[in-house]
FILUM-825734 format. One record per residue (C-alpha): x, y, z; residue number from 0; residue in one letter. Coordinates in pm, 1 decimal, padded with zeros to 6 digits, m for minus. Layout:
<atoms>
+----------+----------+----------+-----+--------+
!        X !        Y !        Z ! num ! residu !
+----------+----------+----------+-----+--------+
!        X !        Y !        Z ! NUM !      a !
...
+----------+----------+----------+-----+--------+
</atoms>
This chain:
<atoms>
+----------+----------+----------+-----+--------+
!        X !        Y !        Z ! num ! residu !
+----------+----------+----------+-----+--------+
!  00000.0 !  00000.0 !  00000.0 !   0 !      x !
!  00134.4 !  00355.4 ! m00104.2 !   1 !      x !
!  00227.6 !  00572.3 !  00221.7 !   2 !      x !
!  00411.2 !  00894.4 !  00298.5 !   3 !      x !
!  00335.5 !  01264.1 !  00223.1 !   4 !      x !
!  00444.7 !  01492.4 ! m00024.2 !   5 !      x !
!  00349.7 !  01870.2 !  00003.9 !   6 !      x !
!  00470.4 !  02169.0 ! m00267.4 !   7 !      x !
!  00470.6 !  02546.1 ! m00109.6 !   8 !      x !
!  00597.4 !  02721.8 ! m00400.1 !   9 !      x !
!  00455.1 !  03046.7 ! m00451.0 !  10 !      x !
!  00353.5 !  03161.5 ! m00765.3 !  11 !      x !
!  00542.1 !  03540.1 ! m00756.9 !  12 !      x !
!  00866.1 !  03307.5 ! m00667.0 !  13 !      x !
!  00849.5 !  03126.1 ! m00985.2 !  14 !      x !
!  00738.9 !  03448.5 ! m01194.4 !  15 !      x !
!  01004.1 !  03591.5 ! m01097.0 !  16 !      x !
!  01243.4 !  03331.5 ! m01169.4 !  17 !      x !
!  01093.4 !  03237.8 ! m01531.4 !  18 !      x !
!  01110.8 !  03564.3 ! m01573.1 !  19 !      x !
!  01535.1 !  03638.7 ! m01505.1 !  20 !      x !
!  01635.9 !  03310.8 ! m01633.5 !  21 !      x !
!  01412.3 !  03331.2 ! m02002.1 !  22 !      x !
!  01596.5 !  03689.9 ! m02025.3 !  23 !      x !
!  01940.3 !  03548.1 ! m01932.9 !  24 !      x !
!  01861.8 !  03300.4 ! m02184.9 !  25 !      x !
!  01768.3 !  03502.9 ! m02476.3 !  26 !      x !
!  02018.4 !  03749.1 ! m02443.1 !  27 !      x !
!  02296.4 !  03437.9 ! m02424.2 !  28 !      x !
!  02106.9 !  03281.2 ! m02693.0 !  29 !      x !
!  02012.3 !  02991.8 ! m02568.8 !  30 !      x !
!  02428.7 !  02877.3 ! m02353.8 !  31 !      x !
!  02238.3 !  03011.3 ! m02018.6 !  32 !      x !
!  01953.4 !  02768.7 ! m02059.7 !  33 !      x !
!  02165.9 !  02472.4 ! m01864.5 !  34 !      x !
!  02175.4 !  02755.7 ! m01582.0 !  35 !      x !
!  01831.7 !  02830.4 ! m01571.1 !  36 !      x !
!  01704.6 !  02481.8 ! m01580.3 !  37 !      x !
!  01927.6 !  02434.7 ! m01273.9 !  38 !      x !
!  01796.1 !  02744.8 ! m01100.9 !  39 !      x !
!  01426.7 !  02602.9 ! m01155.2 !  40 !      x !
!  01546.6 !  02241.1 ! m01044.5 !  41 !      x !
!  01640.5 !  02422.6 ! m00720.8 !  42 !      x !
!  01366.3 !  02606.2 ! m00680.5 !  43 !      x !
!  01121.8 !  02297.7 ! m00671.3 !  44 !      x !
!  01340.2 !  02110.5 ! m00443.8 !  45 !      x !
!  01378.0 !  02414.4 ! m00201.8 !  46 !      x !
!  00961.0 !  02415.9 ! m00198.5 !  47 !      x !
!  00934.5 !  02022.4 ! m00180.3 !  48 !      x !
!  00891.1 !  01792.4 !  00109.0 !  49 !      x !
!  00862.9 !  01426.9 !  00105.8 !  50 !      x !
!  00743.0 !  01331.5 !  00492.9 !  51 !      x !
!  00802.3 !  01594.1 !  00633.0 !  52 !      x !
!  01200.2 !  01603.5 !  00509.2 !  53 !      x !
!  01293.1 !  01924.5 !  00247.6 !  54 !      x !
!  01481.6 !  01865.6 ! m00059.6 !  55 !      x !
!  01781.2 !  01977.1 ! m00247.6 !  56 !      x !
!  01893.5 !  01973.5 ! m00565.2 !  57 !      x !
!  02307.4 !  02003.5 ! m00587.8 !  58 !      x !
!  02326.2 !  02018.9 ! m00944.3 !  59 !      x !
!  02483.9 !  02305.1 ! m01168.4 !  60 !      x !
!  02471.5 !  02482.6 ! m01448.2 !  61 !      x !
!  02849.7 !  02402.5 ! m01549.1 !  62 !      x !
!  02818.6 !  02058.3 ! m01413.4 !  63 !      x !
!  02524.1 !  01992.7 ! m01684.1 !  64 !      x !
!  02641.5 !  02223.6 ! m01992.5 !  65 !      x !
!  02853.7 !  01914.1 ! m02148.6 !  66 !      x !
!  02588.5 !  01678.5 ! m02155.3 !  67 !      x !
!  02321.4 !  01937.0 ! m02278.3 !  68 !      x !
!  02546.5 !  01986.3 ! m02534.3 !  69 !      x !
!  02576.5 !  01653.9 ! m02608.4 !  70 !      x !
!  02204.6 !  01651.4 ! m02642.6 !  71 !      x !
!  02165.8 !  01946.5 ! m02864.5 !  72 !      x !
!  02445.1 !  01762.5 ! m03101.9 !  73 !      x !
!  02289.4 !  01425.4 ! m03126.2 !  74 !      x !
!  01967.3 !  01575.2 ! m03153.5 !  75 !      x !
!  02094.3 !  01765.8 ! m03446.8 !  76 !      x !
!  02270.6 !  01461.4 ! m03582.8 !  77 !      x !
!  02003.0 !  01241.3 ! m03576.1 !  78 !      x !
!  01717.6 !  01492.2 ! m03710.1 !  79 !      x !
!  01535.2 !  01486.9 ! m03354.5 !  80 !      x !
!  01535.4 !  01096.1 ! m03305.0 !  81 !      x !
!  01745.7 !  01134.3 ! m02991.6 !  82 !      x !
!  01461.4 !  01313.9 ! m02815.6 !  83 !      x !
!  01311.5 !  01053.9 ! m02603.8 !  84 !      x !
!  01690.0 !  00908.9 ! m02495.9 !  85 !      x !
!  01778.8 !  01323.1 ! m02438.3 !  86 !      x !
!  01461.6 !  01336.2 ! m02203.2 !  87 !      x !
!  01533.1 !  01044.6 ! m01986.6 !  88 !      x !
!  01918.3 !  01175.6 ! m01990.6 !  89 !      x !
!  01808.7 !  01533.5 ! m01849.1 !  90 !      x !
!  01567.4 !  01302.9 ! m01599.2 !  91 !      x !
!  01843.2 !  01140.9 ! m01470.6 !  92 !      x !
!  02094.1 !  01386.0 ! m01474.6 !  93 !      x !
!  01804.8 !  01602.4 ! m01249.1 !  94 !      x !
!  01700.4 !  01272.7 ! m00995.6 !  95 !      x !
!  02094.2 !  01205.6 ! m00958.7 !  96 !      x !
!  02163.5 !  01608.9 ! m00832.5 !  97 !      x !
!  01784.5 !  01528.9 ! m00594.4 !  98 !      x !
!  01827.1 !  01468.7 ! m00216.4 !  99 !      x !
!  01739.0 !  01525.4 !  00143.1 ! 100 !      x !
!  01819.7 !  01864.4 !  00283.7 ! 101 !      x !
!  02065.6 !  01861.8 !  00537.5 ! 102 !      x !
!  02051.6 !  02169.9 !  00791.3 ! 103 !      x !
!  02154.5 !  02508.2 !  00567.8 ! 104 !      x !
!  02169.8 !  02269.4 !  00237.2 ! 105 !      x !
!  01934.0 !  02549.5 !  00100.2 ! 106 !      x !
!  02057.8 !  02884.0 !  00225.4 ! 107 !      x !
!  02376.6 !  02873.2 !  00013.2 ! 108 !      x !
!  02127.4 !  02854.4 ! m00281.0 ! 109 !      x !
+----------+----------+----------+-----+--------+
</atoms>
């Protein structure tokens, strides 16, 4: 039988705000920010997630993900778009690997 609790408390001004800095840094980079910004939204879910009680944290980076999003964006290229579903479950587990329990202050340096 399924057990434990999971609650969200994410505010929606947060996230605008956010979507908002990280599309701009984005654009104006043209597009080399966006392993930054999906970071900074990875950690923003995790900072305003708890499973039982327990917050999480999400460790990854932007410059620890750049290679294999670029990796992605070539073999994507390469193979007219048939990598897609293998580039989703790579970003999936690149994001679940960089996922865990909050230690005390995990989320203040963020």
């Amino acid at each position: 039988m399924p057990y434990g609790s999971f609650r969200f408390e994410g505010r929606g001004l947060s996230y605008w705000w956010l979507a908002i800095w990280t599309t701009v840094l984005t654009v104006v980079t043209f597009g080399i920010y966006w392993p930054w910004a999906y970071s900074a939204k990875q950690r923003w879910i995790a900072k305003n997630t708890y499973v039982d009680g327990k917050q999480l944290v999400f460790m990854g980076t932007g410059a620890g993900f750049f290679v294999t999003w670029l990796l992605i964006i070539i073999l994507s290229i390469v193979t007219f778009g048939l990598y897609a579903p293998w580039a989703a479950c790579r970003i999936k587990r690149w994001q679940i690997n960089n996922l865990y329990y909050a230690d005390a202050g995990d989320n203040e340096q963020f």
